[in-house]
Structures are given as structure tokens and as C-alpha cells.
C-alpha positions in Angstrom: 0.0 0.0 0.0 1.2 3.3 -0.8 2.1 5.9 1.8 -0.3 8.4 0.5 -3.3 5.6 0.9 -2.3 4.7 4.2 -2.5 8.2 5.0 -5.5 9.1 3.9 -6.9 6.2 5.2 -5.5 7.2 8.9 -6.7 10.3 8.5 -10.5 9.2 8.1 -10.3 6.8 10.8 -9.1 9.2 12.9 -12.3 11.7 11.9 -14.5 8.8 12.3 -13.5 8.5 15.9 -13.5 12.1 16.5 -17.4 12.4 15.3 -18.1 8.8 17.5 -16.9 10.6 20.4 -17.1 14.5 20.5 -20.7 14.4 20.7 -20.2 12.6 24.3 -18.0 16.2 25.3 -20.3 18.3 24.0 -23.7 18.6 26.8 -25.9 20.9 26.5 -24.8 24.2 28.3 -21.1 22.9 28.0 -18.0 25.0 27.0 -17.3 22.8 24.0 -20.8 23.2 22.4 -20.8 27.2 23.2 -17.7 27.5 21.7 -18.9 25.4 18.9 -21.9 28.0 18.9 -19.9 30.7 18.7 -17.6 29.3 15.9 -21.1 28.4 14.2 -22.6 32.1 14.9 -19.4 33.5 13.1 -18.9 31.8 10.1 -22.9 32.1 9.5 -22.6 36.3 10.0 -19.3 36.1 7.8 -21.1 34.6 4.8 -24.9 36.1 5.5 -23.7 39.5 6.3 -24.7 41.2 2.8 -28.0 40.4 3.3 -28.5 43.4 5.4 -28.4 45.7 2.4 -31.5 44.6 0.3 -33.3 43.2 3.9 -32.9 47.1 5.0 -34.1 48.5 1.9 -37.2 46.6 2.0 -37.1 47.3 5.9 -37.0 50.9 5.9 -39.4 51.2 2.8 -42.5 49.3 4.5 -42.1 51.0 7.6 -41.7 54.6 6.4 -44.4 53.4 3.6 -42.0 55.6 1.7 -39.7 53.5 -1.5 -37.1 56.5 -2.4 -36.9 56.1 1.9 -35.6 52.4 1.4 -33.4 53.8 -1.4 -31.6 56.2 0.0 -31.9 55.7 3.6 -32.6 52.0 3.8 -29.5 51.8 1.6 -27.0 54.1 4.0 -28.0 51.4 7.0 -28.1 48.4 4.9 -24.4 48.9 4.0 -23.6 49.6 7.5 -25.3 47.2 9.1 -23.6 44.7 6.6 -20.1 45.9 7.4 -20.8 45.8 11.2 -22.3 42.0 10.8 -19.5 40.9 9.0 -17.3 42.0 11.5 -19.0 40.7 14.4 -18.9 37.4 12.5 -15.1 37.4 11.5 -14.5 38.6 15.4 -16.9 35.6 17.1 -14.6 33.1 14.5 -11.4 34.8 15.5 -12.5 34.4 19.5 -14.3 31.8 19.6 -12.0 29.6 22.0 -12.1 32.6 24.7 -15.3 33.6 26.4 -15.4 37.0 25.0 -18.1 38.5 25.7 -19.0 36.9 28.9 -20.1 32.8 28.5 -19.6 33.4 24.5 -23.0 35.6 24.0 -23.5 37.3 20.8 -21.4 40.5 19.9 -24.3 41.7 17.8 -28.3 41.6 18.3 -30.4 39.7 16.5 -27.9 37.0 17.2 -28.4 36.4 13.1 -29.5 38.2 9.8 -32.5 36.0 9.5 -33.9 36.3 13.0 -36.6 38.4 14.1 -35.7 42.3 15.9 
């Protein structure tokens, strides 16, 4: 057998354990699984965080029944709130190991893009 096979093959027996027996560490409430929350929370901000734009346009338009509102201003807080979501995401992925802020809560409220305000 060749030593690449052997190891690749090591290396997927050695995930295959890891996914048998990390579920066992993580408990509900645990460290592991807040980190793992918080790693989660990041990555999902990182890659969602445009959506803020168009969500505030429509946003800012229904509630001020007003379009060229959702244009112009909708647009202004869209590309902010995008910038600051993104950033809250890279910084929760960067930090995710430490408990920063306190017991690994959201940085940023809604805790996502999609949830409710």
C-alpha cells in the first residue's frame, strides 16, 4: 500500500472516531458546544452579512411606507449594518475559543441576519 493511501486512510479513521466521540464532550450548556456556537454564529454572519443591504431597503421602505426612503436611507444602514455583521462574524470566528463577551453571547443583536428584531 502506498504511503499516501495509508495516509488518507488514517486520517478518516481518525475523523471517524472524532465524530463517535465528541458528541459525548459536548452537553448541552457545555463550553465545548458554546464555543462550537460561537464558531457556528461567526462563520454564518461572515457569509450572510450582505443580506442586510436589500433586507434594510425593504425594511426601511415598509415601515416609512415611503420607496425613495428604502433607497436612500434604507441603503446608507443596509451597507452599515452589513459591514458591522461581518465584523462581528469574523470577530466571534477569530474568538471563539475565549469567552469573550462573557459565557460566549452574541457581539451583535439579533444573534443572526434572519432572526426576528
Amino acid at each position: 500500500m502506498r504511503k499516501s493511501t495509508r495516509f488518507i486512510i488514517t486520517c478518516m479513521l481518525v475523523l471517524c472516531v472524532a465524530a463517535i466521540t465528541l458528541p459525548a464532550f459536548a452537553e448541552e450548556g457545555s463550553v465545548i458546544e458554546k464555543m462550537g456556537k460561537k464558531l457556528g454564529r461567526g462563520i454564518v454572519n461572515i457569509v450572510t452579512g450582505w443580506v442586510e443591504l436589500p433586507m434594510n431597503i425593504y425594511d426601511t421602505s415598509v415601515d416609512t411606507n415611503n420607496p425613495l426612503m428604502g433607497i436612500t436611507y434604507g441603503t446608507l444602514k443596509g451597507v452599515g449594518m452589513a459591514v458591522v455583521r461581518t465584523g462581528a462574524g469574523a470577530y466571534d470566528t477569530v474568538t471563539f475559543l475565549f469567552p469573550m463577551p462573557q459565557d460566549y453571547s452574541p457581539v451583535l443583536q439579533p444573534e443572526f441576519v434572519f432572526d426576528e428584531k
